[in-house]
C-alpha positions in Angstrom: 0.0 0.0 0.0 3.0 2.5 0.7 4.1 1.5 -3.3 0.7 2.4 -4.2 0.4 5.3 -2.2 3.8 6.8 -3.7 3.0 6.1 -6.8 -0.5 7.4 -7.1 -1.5 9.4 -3.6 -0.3 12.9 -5.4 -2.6 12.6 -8.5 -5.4 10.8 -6.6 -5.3 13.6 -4.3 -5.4 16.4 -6.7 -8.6 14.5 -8.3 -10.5 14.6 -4.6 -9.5 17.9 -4.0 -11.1 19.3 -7.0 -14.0 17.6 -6.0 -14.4 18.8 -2.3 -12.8 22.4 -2.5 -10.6 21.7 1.0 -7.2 20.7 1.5 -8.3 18.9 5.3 -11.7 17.1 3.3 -9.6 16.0 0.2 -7.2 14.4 3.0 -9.9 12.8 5.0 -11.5 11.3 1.4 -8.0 10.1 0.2 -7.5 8.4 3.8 -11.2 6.6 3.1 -10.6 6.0 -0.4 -7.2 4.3 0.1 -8.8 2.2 2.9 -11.7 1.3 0.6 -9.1 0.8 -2.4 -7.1 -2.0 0.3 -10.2 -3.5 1.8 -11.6 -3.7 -2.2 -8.5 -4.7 -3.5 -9.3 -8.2 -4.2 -12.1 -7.3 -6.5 -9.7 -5.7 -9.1 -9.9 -6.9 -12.6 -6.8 -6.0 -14.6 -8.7 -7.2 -17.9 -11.5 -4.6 -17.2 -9.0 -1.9 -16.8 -5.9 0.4 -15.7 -5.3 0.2 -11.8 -5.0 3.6 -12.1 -8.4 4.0 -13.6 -10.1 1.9 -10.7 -8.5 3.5 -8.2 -9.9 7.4 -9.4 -13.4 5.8 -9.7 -13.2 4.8 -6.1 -11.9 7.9 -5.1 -14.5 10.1 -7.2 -17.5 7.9 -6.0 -15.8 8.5 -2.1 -15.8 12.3 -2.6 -19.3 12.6 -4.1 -20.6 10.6 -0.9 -18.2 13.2 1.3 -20.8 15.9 -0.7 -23.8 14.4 -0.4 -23.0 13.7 3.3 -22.3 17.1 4.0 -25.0 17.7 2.1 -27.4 16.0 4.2 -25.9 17.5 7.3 -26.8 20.8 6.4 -30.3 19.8 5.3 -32.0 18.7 8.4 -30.8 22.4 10.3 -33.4 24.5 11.5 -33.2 27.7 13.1 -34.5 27.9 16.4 -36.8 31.5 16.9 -33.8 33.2 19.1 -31.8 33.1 15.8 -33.7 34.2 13.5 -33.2 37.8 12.5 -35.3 40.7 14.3 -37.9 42.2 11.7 -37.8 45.2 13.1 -34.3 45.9 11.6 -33.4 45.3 8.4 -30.9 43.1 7.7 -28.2 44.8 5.8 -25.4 42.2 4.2 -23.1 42.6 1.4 -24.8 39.9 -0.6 -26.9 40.1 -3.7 -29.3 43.0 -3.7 -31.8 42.3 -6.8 -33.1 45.8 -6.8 -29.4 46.9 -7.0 -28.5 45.2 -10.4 -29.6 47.0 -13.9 -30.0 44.0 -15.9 -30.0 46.3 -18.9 -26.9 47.9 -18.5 -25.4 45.0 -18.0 -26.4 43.7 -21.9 -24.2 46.5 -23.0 -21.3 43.9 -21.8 -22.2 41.2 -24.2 -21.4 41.0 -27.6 -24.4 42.4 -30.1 -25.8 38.9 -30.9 -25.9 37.4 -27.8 -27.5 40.8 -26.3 -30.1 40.4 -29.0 -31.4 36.9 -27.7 -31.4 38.1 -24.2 -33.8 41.1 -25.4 -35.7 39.0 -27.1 -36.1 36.1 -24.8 -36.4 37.8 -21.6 -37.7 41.9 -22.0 -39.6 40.8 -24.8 -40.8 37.4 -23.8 -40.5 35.4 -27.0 -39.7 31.6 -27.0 -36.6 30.3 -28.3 -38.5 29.2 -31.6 -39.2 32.8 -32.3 -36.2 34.4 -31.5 -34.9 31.9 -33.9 -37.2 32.8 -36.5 -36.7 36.7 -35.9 -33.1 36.5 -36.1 -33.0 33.8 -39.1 -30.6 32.0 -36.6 -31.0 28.1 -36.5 -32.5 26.8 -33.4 -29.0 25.3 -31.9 -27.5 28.6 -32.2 -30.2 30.9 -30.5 -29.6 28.3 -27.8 -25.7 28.5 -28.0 -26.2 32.5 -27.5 -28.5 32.8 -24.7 -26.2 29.8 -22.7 -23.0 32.0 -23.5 -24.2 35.4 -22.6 -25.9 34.3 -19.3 -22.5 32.3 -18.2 -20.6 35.9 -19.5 -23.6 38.2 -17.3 -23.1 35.4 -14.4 -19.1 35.9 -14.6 -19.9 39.8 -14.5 -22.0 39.4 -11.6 -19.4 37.4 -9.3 
């Protein structure tokens, strides 16, 4: 298991870490994932695949259940009354302020064809079909637009 680790702990970690975001949950995966790998070991078929390949599987499927876990945690939590925020006072944060954001100016940061769907499609409330038709665009393409200018407005607004 030291060989294996040596040989592949680096690159499997790299893979969980990615996954997880954390240096100390990536570590706690790889620990899981390299028991899992020994107590699974057995069950390795070289004529299915790489040992390399088997052992990323195992360590992707352990850092998806790490997510979902935390997942779950967080799920079942409930505020109790004595911390929920007073009504009387408004709650002022830093965070995301809808009222705040000029969704119009913002076009003007988009190229002139992808602007045009989103005027179309959303101030103007056409469906894709006839945007498509309106802009003699195929269908794939007034799709391709609106995806890439609401990742660019989403990049804008991080």
């Amino acid at each position: 298991m030291t060989t294996f680790y040596d040989f592949y702990g680096r690159t499997l970690y790299r893979i969980i870490r990615a996954f997880v975001g954390s240096d100390e949950a990536a570590e706690d995966v790889l620990q899981d994932s390299l028991v899992k790998i020994w107590n699974a070991f057995y069950s390795y078929d070289a004529t299915r695949g790489r040992l390399y390949t088997w052992a990323v599987n195992i360590c992707r499927h352990q850092a998806l259940d790490h997510l979902r876990a935390a997942q779950a945690r967080g799920a079942g939590r409930t505020d109790t009354w004595d911390e929920l925020p007073s009504t009387t006072q408004p709650a002022i944060t830093g965070g995301f302020v809808p009222e705040h954001l000029d969704v119009r100016a913002c076009l003007a940061y988009l190229r002139p064809a992808y602007r045009r769907v989103l005027e179309l499609r959303y101030f103007d409330g056409l469906k894709l079909e006839e945007v498509a038709e309106v802009l003699d665009l195929p269908l794939g393409t007034v799709k391709t637009h609106q995806r890439q200018a609401l990742r660019q407005l989403a990049s804008l607004w991080r």
